[in-house]
NUPA-985199 format. One line per 8 residues: number of its first residue (from 1); their letters; for each residue x, y, z of N, C-alpha, C. Coordinates in nm, 2 decimals, padded with zeros to 4 digits. Example, Ala and Ser with C-alpha at 12.3 -4.5 7.8 and 13.67 -1.06 7.14 Angstrom:
2
1> as> 01.32:-00.57:00.78:01.23:-00.45:00.78:01.32:-00.33:00.78  01.28:-00.22:00.71:01.37:-00.11:00.71:01.29:00.00:00.79
# end
This chain:
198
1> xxxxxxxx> 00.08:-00.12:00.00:00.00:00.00:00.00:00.09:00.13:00.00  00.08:00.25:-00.08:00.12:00.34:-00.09:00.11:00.46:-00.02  00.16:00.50:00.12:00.18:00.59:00.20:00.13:00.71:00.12  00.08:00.84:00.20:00.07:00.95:00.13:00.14:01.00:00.16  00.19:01.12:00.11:00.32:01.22:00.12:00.26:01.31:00.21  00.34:01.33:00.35:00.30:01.48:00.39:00.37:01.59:00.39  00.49:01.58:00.30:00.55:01.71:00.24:00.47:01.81:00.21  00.52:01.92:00.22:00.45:02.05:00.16:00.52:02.09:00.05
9> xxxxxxxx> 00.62:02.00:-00.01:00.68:02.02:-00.11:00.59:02.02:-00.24  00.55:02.09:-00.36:00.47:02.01:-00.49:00.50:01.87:-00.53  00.44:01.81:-00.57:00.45:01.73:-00.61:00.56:01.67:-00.68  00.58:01.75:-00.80:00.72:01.75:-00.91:00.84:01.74:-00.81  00.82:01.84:-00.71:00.97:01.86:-00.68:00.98:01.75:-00.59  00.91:01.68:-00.53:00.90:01.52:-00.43:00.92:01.49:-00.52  00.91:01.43:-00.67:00.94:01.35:-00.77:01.10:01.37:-00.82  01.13:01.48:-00.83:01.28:01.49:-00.88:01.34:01.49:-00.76
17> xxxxxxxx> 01.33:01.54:-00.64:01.41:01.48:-00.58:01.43:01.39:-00.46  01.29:01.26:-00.48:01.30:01.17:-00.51:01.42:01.09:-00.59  01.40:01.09:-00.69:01.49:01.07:-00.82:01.63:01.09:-00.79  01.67:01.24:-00.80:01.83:01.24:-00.73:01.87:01.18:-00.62  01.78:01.18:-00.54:01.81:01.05:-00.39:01.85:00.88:-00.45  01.82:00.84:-00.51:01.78:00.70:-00.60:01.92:00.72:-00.71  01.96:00.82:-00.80:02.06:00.87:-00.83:02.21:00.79:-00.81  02.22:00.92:-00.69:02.34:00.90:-00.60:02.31:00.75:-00.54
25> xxxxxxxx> 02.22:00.69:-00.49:02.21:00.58:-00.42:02.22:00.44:-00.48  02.18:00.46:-00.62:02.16:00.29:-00.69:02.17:00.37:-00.82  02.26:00.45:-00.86:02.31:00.46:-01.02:02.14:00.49:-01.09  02.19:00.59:-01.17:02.08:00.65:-01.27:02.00:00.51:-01.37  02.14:00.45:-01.39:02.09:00.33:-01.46:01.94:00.19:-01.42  01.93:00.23:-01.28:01.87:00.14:-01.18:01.78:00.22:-01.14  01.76:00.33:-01.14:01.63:00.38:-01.10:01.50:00.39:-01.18  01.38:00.36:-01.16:01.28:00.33:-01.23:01.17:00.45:-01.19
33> xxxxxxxx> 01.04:00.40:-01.25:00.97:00.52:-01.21:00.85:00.43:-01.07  00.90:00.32:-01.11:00.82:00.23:-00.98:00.88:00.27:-00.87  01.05:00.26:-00.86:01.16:00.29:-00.74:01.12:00.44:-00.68  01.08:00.53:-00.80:01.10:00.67:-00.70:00.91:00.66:-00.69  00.85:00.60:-00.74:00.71:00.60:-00.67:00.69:00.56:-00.50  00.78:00.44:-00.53:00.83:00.39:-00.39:00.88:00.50:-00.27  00.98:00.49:-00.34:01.03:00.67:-00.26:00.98:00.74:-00.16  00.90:00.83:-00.30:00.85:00.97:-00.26:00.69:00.92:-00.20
41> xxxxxxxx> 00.67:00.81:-00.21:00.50:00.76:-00.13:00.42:00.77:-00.23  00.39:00.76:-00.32:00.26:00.78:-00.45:00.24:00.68:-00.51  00.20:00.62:-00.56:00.14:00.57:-00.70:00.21:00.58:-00.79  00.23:00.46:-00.88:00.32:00.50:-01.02:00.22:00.59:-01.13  00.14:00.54:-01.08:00.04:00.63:-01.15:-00.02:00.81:-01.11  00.02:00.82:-00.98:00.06:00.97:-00.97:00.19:01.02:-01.06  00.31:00.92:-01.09:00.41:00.99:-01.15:00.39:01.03:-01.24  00.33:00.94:-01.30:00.27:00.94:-01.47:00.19:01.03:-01.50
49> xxxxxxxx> 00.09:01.11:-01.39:00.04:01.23:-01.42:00.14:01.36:-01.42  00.25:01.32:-01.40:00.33:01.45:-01.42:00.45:01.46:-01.48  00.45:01.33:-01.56:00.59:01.29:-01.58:00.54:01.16:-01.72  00.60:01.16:-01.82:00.59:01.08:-01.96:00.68:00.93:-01.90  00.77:00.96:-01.84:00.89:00.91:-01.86:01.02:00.86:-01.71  01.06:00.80:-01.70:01.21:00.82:-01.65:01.33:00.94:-01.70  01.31:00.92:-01.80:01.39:01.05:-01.86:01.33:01.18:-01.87  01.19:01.21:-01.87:01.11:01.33:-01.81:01.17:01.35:-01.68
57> xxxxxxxx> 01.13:01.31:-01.63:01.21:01.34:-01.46:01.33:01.36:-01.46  01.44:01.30:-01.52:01.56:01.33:-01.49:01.59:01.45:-01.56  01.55:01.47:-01.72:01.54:01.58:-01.80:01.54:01.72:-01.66  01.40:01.71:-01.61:01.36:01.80:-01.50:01.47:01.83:-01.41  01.57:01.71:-01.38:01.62:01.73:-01.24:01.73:01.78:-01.27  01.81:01.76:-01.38:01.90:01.83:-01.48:01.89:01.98:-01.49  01.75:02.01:-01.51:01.71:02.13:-01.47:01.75:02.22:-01.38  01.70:02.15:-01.27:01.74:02.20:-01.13:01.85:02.22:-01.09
65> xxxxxxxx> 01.94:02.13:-01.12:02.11:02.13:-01.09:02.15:02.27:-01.18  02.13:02.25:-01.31:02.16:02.40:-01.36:02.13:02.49:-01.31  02.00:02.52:-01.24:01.93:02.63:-01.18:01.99:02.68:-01.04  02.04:02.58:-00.96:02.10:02.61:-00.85:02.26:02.66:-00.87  02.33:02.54:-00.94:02.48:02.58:-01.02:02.50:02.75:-01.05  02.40:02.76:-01.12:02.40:02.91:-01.21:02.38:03.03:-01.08  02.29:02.97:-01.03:02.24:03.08:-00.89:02.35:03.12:-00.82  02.42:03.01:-00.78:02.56:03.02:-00.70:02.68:03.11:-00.77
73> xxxxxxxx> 02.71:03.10:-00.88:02.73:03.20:-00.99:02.68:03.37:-00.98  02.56:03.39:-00.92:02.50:03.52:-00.98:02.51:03.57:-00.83  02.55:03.50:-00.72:02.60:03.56:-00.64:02.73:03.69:-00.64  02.72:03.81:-00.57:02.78:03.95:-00.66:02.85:03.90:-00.55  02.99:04.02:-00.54:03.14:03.98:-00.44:03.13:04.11:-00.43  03.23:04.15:-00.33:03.17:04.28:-00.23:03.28:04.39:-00.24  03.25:04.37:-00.37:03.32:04.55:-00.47:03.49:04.55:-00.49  03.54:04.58:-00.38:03.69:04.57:-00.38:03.74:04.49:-00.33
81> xxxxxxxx> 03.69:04.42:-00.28:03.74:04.29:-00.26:03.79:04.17:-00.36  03.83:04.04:-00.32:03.85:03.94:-00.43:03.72:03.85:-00.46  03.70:03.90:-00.60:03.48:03.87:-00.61:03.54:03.75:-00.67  03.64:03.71:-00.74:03.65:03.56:-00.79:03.65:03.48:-00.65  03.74:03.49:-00.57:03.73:03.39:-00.44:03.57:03.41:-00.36  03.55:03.52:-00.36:03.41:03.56:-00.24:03.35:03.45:-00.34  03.29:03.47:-00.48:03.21:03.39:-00.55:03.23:03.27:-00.53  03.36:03.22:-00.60:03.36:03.06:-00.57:03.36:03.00:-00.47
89> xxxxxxxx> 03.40:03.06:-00.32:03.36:03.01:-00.24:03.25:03.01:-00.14  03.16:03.11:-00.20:03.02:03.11:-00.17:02.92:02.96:-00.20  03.04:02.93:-00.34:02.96:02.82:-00.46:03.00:02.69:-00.41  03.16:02.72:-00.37:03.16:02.56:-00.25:03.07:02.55:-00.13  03.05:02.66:-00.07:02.96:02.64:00.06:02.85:02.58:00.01  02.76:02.61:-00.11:02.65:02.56:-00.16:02.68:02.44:-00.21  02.76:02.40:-00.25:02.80:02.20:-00.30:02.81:02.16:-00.14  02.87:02.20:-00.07:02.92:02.14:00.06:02.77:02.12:00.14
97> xxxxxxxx> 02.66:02.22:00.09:02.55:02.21:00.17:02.43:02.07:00.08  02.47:02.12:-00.04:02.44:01.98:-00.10:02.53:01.87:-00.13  02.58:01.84:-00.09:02.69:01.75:-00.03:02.74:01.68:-00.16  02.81:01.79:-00.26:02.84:01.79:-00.37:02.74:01.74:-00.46  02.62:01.65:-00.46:02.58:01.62:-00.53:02.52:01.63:-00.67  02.55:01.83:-00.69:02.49:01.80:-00.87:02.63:01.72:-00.93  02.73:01.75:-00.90:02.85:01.70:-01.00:02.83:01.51:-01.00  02.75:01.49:-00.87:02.77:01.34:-00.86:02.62:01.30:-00.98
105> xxxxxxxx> 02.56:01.36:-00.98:02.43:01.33:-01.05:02.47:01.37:-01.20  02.51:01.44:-01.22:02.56:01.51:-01.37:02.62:01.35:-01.39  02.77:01.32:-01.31:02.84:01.18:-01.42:02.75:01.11:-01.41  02.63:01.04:-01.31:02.51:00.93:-01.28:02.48:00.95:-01.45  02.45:01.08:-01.48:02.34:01.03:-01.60:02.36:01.03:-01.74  02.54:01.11:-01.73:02.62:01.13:-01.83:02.64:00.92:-01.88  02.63:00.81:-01.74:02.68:00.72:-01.74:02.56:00.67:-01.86  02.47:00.67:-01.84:02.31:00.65:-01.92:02.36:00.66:-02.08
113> xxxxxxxx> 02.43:00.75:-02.16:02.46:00.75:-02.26:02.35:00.82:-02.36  02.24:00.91:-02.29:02.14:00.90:-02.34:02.19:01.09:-02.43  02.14:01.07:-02.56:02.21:01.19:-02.64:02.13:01.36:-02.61  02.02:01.28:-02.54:01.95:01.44:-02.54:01.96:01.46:-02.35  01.97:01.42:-02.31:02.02:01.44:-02.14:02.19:01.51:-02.18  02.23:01.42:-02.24:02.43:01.44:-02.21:02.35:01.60:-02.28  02.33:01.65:-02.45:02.35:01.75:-02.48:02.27:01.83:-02.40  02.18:01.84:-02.27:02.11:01.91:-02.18:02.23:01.96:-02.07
121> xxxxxxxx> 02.29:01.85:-02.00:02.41:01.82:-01.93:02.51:01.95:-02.01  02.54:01.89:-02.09:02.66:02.04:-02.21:02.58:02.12:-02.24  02.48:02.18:-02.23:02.42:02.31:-02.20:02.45:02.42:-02.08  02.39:02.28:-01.99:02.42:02.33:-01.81:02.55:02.38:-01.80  02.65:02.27:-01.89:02.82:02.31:-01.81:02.92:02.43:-01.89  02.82:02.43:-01.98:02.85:02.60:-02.10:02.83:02.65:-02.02  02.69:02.68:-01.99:02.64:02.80:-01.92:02.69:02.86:-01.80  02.75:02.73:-01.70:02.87:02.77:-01.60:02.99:02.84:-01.65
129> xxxxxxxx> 03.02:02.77:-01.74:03.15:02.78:-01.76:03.14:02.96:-01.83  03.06:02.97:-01.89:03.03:03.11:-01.93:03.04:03.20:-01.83  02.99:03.15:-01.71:02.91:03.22:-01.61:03.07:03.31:-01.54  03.11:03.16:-01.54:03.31:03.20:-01.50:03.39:03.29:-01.56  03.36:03.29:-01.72:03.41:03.36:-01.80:03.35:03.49:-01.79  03.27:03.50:-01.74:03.17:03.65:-01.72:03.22:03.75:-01.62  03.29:03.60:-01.50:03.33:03.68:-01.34:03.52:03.74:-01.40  03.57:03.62:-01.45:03.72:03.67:-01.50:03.73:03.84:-01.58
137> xxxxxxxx> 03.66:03.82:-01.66:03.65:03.91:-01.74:03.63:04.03:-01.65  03.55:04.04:-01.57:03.53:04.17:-01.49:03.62:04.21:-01.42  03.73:04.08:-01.35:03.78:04.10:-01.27:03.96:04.13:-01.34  03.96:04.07:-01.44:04.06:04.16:-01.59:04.03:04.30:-01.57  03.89:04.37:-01.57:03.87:04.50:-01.59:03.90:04.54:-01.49  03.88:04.50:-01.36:03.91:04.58:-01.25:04.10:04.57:-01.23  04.15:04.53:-01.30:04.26:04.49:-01.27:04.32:04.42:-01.17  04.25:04.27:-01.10:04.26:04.20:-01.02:04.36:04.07:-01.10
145> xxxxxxxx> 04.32:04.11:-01.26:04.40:03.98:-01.34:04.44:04.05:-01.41  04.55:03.97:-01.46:04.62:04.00:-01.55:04.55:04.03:-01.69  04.60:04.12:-01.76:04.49:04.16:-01.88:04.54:04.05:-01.98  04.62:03.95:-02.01:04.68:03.89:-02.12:04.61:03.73:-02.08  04.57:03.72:-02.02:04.49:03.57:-01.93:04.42:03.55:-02.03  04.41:03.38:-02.10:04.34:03.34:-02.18:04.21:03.27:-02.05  04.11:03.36:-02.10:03.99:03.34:-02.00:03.92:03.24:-02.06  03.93:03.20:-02.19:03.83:03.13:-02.18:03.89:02.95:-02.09
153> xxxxxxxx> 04.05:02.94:-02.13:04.13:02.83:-02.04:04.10:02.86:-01.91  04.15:02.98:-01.86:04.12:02.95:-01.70:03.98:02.92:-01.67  03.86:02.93:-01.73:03.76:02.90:-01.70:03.70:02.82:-01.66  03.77:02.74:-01.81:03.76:02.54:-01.79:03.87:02.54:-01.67  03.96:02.58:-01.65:04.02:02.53:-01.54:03.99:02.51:-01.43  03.95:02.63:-01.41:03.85:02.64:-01.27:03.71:02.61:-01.28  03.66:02.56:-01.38:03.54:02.44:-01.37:03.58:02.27:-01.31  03.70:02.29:-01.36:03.78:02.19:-01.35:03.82:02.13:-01.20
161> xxxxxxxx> 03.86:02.24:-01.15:03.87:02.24:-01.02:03.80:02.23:-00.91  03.70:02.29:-00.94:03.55:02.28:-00.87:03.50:02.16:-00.87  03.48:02.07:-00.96:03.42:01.98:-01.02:03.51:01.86:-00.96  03.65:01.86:-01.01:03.70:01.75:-00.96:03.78:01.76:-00.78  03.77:01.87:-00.73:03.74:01.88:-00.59:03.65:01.83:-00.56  03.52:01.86:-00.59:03.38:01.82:-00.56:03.37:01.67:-00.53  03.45:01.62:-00.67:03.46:01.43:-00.62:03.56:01.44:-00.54  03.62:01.42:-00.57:03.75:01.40:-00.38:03.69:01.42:-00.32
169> xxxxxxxx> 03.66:01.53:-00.29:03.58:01.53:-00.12:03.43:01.44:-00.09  03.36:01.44:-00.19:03.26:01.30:-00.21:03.31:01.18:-00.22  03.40:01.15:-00.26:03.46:00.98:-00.24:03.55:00.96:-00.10  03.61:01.11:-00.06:03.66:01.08:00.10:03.56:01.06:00.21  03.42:01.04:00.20:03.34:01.06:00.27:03.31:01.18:00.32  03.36:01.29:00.27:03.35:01.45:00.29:03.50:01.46:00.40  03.57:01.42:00.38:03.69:01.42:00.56:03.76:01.55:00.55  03.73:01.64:00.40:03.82:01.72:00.47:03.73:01.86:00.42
177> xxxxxxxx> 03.76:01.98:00.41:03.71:02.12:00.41:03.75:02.15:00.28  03.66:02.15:00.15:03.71:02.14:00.03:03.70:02.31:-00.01  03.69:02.40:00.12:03.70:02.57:00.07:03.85:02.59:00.11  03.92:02.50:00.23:04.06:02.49:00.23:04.12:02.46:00.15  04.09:02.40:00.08:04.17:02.33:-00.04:04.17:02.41:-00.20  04.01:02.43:-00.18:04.03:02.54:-00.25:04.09:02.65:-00.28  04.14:02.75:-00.15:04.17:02.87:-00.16:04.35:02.85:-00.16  04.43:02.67:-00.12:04.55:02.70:-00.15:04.57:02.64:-00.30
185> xxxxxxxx> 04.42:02.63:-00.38:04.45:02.60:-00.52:04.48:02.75:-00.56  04.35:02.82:-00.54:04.33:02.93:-00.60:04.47:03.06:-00.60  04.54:03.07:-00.47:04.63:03.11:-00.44:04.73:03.08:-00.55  04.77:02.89:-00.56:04.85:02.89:-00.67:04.85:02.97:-00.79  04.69:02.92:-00.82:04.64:02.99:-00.96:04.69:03.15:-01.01  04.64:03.20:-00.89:04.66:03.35:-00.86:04.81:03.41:-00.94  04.89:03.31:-00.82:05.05:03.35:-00.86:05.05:03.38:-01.04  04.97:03.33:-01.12:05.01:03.30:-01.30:04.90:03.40:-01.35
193> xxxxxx> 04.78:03.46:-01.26:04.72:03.51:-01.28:04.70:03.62:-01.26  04.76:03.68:-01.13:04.75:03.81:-01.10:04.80:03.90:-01.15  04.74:04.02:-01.13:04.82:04.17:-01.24:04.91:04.26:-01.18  04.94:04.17:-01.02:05.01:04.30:-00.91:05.20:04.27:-01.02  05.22:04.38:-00.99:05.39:04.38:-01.01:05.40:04.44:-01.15  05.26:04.42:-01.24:05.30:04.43:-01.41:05.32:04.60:-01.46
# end
C-alpha cells in the first residue's frame, strides 16, 4: 500500500528529488519510475500524471542542478574585494551544503549514454562555464588579473577544479574542508594570474 506524502513540497519537486536521492544511491541506470514512486510515497500512477517518462524526470532534475549551479554563480562579491574567491567560495559552501551532489548526478546520467540528457548536461556546463568567463573578465577590468589571461582556459580550469574537488571530497566521505583546499588552489592559480607587479 502506498503511504501518502506529507510534504509540503509540490508534487514534481518530491518526484525529482526523489529521483536524485535514488541517483546518487543505486546509479541512474537502476532507478525506475516504480523505485521513486516507492520513494516519494505515491502511486506510479501519480508519477505518470506528471511525468511521460524516467527520462522526463531526470530531463527535469538536470534542470534543477543547472538552476542552483547558475544561482551560485549570480552571487555578486563585495566590490573591492576578491569577487573571484568571495564567489567561488560562496559556490563551495552551496556544493558542501548539498553534499556535492549536482556534480555526482551530472556523471550518474552522463553514465546513461542518453544523447538528449548528455546534450542538456553540455548546455548546463557551457552556461557555467560562461558564467566563470563573465566573473574573469570583470575581474581583468578591474585589474585583479592579468589583462593577457586566456579566460576562456582558466575558466575550464577552474570548472575543472571545482568539479574535480567536488569528487574527492565526495569519495573521501567528505573528511576534509574542500574551501581549504580550495583557496590554497586558487592562491596557486593566482600566482600566474594576478596583475600586481605588471
Amino acid at each position: 500500500m502506498v503511504r501518502s506524502s506529507k510534504s509540503k513540497l509540490p508534487r514534481k519537486e518530491q518526484i525529482v528529488n526523489a529521483a536524485r536521492k535514488l541517483v546518487i544511491k543505486i546509479g541512474s541506470e537502476n532507478v525506475t519510475v516504480r523505485r521513486i514512486a516507492e520513494e516519494v510515497g505515491f502511486s506510479e500512477a501519480a508519477i505518470y500524471r506528471h511525468f511521460k517518462s524516467k527520462k522526463d524526470i531526470l530531463y527535469l532534475l538536470v534542470e534543477n542542478i543547472e538552476s542552483s549551479l547558475i544561482l551560485d554563480m549570480d552571487v555578486e562579491g563585495d566590490g573591492d574585494g576578491d569577487v573571484l574567491e568571495t564567489i567561488l567560495l560562496r559556490h563551495l559552501s552551496s556544493i558542501e551544503m548539498r553534499r556535492g551532489i549536482s556534480f555526482q548526478v551530472i556523471a550518474e546520467i552522463i553514465s546513461l549514454g542518453d544523447n538528449k540528457l548528455n546534450g542538456r548536461i553540455y548546455d548546463t556546463i557551457k552556461r557555467y562555464i560562461e558564467k566563470l568567463k563573465t566573473i574573469l573578465k570583470e575581474e581583468v577590468s578591474r585589474g585583479k588579473l592579468r589583462r593577457d589571461i586566456d579566460v576562456d582556459a582558466t575558466a575550464f580550469l577552474i570548472f575543472s577544479v571545482v568539479q574535480g574537488l567536488s569528487n574527492v571530497w565526495t569519495l573521501s566521505n567528505y573528511s576534509f574542508d574542500p574551501k581549504d583546499k580550495f583557496k590554497a588552489i586558487l592562491s596557486t592559480l593566482r600566482t600566474g594570474l594576478s596583475d600586481q607587479g605588471d
